[in-house]
C-alpha positions as CSV (number, residue, x, y, z in Angstrom):
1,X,-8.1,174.0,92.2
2,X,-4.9,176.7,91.9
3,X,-5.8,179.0,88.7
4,X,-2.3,178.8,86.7
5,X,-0.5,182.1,86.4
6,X,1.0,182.8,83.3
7,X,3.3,185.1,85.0
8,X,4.9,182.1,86.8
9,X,5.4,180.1,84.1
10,X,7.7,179.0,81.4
11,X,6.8,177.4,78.3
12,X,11.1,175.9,78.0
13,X,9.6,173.7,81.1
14,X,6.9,172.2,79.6
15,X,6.8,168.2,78.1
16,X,5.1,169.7,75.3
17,X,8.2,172.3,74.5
18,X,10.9,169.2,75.3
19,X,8.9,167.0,72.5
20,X,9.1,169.6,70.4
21,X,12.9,170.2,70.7
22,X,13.0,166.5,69.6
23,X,10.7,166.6,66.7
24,X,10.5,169.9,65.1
25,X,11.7,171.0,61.9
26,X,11.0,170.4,58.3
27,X,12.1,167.0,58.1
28,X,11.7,164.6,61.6
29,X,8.6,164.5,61.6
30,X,8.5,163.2,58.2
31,X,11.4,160.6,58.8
32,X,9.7,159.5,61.8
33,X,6.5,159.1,60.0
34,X,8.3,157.3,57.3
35,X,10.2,154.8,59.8
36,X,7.0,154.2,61.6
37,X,5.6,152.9,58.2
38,X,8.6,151.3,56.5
39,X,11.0,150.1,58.7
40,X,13.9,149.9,57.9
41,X,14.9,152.2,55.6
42,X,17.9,153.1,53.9
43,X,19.6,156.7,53.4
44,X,18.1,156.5,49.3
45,X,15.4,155.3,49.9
46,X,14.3,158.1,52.6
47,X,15.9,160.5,50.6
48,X,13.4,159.5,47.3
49,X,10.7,159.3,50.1
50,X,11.1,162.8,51.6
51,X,11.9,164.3,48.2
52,X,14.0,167.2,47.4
53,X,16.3,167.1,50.4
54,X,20.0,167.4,50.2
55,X,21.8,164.9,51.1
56,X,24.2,167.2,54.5
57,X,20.3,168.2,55.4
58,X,19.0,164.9,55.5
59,X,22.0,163.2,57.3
60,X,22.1,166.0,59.7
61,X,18.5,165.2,60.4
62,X,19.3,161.6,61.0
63,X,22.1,162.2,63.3
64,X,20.2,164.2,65.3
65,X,17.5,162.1,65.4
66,X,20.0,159.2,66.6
67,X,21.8,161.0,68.9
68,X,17.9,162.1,70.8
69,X,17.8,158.2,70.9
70,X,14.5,158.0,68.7
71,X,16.5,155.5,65.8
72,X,18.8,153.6,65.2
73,X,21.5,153.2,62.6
74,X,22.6,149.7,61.7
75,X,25.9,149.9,59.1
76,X,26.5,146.6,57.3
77,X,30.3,144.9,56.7
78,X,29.3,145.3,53.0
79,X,31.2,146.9,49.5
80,X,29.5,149.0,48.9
81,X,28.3,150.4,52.7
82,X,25.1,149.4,53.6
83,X,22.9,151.5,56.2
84,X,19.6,151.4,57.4
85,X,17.7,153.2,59.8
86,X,14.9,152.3,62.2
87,X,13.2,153.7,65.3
88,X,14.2,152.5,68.6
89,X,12.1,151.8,71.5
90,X,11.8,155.2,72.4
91,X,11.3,156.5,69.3
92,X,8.3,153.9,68.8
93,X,6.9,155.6,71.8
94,X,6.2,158.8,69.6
95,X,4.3,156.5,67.6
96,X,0.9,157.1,69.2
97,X,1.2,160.9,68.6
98,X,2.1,160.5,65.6
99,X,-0.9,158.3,64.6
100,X,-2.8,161.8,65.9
101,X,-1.6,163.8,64.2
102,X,-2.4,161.1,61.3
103,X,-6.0,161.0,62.2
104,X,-6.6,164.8,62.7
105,X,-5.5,165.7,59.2
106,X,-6.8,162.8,57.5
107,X,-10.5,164.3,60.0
108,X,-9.7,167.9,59.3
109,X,-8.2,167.7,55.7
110,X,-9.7,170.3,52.9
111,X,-9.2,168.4,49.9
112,X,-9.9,171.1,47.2
């Protein structure tokens, strides 16, 4: 077996750094968490969901989120506007990590 030189490598090449650049931040994690459980969801209701989060924050989030490919917005022909989101096949594909990092904290949580 080659021993891996740290020399020779760069952590921007790893799958571990890409997911990151797809889920990091204060929010995604949380709206994927939240469309994993709820789908769909709606801009309020997130927004009452994730708590205080201003509105250009969380709709930057979102747009970011849907332009990775990991949801989906559906608008409705409606007065007034109707939106929800939802993950898309890709995005359901996080699910599994998410549901570990779900089971860790609920394992390794200090209540008190």
């Amino acid at each position: 077996m080659r021993e891996k030189k740290i020399d020779e490598a760069r952590f921007c090449d790893t799958g571990y750094s890409y997911t990151l650049s797809l889920i990091a931040g204060k929010y995604k994690p949380v709206i994927l968490y939240c469309l994993m459980e709820y789908e769909p969801v709606r801009f309020n209701q997130m927004q009452r969901y994730l708590g205080k989060v201003a509105d250009k924050t969380l709709s930057q989030n979102l747009k970011e989120l849907e332009r990775d490919g990991l949801i989906s917005r559906k608008m409705y022909p409606e007065v007034p506007p109707r939106v929800e989101y939802s993950l898309t096949e890709r995005g359901s594909s996080l699910v599994q990590v998410l549901d570990k990092l779900c089971d860790w904290g609920l394992e390794h949580r200090q209540d008190g």
